[in-house]
N, C-alpha and C positions, 0 to 999 in steps of 0.2 A: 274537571274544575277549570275554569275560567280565568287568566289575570288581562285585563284590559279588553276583558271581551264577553260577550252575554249569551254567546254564539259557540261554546268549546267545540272544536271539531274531535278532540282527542280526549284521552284522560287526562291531560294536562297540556291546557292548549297558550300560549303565553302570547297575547298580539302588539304590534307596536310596530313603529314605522322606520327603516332605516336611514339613518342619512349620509349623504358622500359630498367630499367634498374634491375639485378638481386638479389636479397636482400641473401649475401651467408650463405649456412645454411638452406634454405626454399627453396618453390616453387612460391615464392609470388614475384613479381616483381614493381620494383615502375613506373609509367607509365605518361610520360611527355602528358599532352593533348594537338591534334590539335589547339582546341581554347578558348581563354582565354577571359569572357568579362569582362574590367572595372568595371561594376557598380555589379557587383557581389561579390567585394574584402570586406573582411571585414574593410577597410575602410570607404567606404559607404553602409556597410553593418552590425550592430556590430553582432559578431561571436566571439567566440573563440576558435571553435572547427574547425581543421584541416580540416577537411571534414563533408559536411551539403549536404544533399539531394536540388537538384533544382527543384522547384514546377513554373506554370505559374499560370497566376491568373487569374478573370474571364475576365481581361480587354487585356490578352495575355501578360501581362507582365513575365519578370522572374527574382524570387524571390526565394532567399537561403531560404529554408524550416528549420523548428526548428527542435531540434536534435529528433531522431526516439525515443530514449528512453529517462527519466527522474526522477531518485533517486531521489524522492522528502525527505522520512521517511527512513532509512533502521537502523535497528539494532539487531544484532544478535553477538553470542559470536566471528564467522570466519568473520568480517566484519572490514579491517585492517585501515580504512579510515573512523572511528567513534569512539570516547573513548570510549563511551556506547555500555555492550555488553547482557546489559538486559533492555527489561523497564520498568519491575516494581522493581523498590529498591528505599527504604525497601520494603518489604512486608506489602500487603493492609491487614487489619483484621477487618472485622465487626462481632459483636453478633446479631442475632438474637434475639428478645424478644415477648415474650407469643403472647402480641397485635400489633405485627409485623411483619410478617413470608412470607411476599413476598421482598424481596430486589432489589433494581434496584439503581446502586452507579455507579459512574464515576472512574473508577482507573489510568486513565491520561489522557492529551488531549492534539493533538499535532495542531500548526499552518503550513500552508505551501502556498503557493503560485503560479497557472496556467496562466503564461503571454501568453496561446492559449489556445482557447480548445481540450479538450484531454478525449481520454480515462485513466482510471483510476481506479488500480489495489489497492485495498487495502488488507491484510493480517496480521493476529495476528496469536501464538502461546500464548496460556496462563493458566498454571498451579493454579490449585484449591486440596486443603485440604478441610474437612469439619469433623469437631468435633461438641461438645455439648456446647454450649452456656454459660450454667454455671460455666462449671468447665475445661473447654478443655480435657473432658472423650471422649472415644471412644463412638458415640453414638449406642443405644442399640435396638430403636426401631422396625428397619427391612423395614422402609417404605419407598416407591417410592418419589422420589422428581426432580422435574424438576432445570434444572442450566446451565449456558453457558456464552459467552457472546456476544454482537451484536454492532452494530456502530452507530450512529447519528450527525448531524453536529448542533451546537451550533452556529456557524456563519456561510454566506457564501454569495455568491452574491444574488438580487433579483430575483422571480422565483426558487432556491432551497430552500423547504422545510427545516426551524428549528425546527418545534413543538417538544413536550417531545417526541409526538410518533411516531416518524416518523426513525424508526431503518431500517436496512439494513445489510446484512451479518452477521445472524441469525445464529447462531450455539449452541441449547439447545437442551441438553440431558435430558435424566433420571440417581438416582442414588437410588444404594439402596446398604445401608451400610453392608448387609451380602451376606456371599457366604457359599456354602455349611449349611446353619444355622450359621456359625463361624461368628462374629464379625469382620469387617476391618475395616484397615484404609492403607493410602497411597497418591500418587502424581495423579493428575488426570491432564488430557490437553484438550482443545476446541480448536479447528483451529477453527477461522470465516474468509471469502475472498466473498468477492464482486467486480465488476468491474461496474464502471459507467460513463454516459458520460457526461462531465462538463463545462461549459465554463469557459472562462477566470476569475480568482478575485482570491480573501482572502477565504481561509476556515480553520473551527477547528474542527477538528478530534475529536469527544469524546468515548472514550471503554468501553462500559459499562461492569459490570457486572451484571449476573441475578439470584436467586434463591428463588423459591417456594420451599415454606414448610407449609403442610395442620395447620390450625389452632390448629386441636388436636394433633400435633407431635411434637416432640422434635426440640425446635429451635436450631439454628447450628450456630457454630461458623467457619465463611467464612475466608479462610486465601487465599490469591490470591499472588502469586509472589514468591513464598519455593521452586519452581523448577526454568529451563531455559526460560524466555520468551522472544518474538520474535515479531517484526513488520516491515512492510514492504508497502511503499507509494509510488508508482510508476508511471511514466504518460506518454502516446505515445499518444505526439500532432498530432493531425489533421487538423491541420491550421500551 
């Protein structure tokens, strides 16, 4: 069948001509389309985005696709569509003590919400100090200590994993408080980024942090958030 043509190349051949118009200053043109369906408007369709990818479905249907990308978390100091431009304030500070020296502590926890499923970019920036427990001295011992931090979800739909141990986007180091023999101290940073794929629901973000310290060593005193930190929660539906 034929609309606007006497000539169907297909079973359903639809002809007409497009037109554009030239945006001045660019190369970019705005471009009037041949055909327009009803049930595509965001009318019967809710949208509010200008333009949405057209997806068919498995029954052949077509359906306005959800948007490619999706800010779910974003906060960063250049980030002009967030009041928050760090997220840790205050500054988190735990001590270590004698009969304590592995830590593993929540320093915030965000909720957000996948009306599709989506893949899912998660991303921290997150600054660590480490002092002496007691007194917030430089510590003196010289020894290796593992620290970082990694992700877990606290809530989320049925089928994802909440147990305590169930982390993701692992980013643990080593630290050892001397260079050269000289004593330091100073800003440290862990990126952790994972990407996973999720279905639709409720979930809650929790960042953990992490720090081993051998039982015979100097417990530390953890400060987390004295520099810039950074997060970022992203989601490119698939549905």
């Amino acid at each position: 069948m034929g609309v606007s043509t006497t000539t169907p190349q297909k079973a359903l051949h639809i002809s007409g001509t497009t037109s554009s118009t030239a945006i001045t200053g660019t190369s970019v043109n705005i471009v009037r389309p041949t055909i327009r369906v009803d049930g595509l408007n965001n009318t019967n369709q809710s949208t509010t985005d200008k333009l949405r990818p057209v997806s068919v479905s498995d029954k052949g249907d077509l359906v306005l696709s959800n948007a490619l990308v999706k800010p779910l978390v974003i906060i960063d100091p250049i980030n002009t569509s967030n009041t928050e431009k760090d997220y840790i304030l205050p500054a988190v500070t735990i001590n270590q003590t004698s009969g304590s020296t592995t830590t593993n502590a929540v320093i915030r926890s965000f909720n957000f919400t996948l009306t599709s499923p989506s893949l899912v970019k998660f991303s921290t920036v997150t600054s660590f100090q480490f002092l002496r427990a007691s007194d917030g001295g430089v510590v003196t011992d010289g020894s290796n200590r593992a620290w970082g931090t990694r992700f877990r979800f606290s809530a989320a739909p049925a089928g994802i994993s909440t147990a305590a141990n169930a982390y993701f986007g692992e980013s643990i180091r080593a630290y050892n408080n001397a260079v050269n023999t000289t004593d330091a101290t100073g800003t440290f940073y862990t990126a952790s980024d994972d990407t996973l794929s999720l279905p639709a629901g409720t979930y809650t973000l929790d960042v953990n942090l992490f720090a081993a310290t051998n039982a015979t060593q100097t417990p530390l005193r953890i400060i987390c958030g004295s520099g810039t930190d950074t997060i970022s929660i992203v989601a490119f539906p698939v549905q």
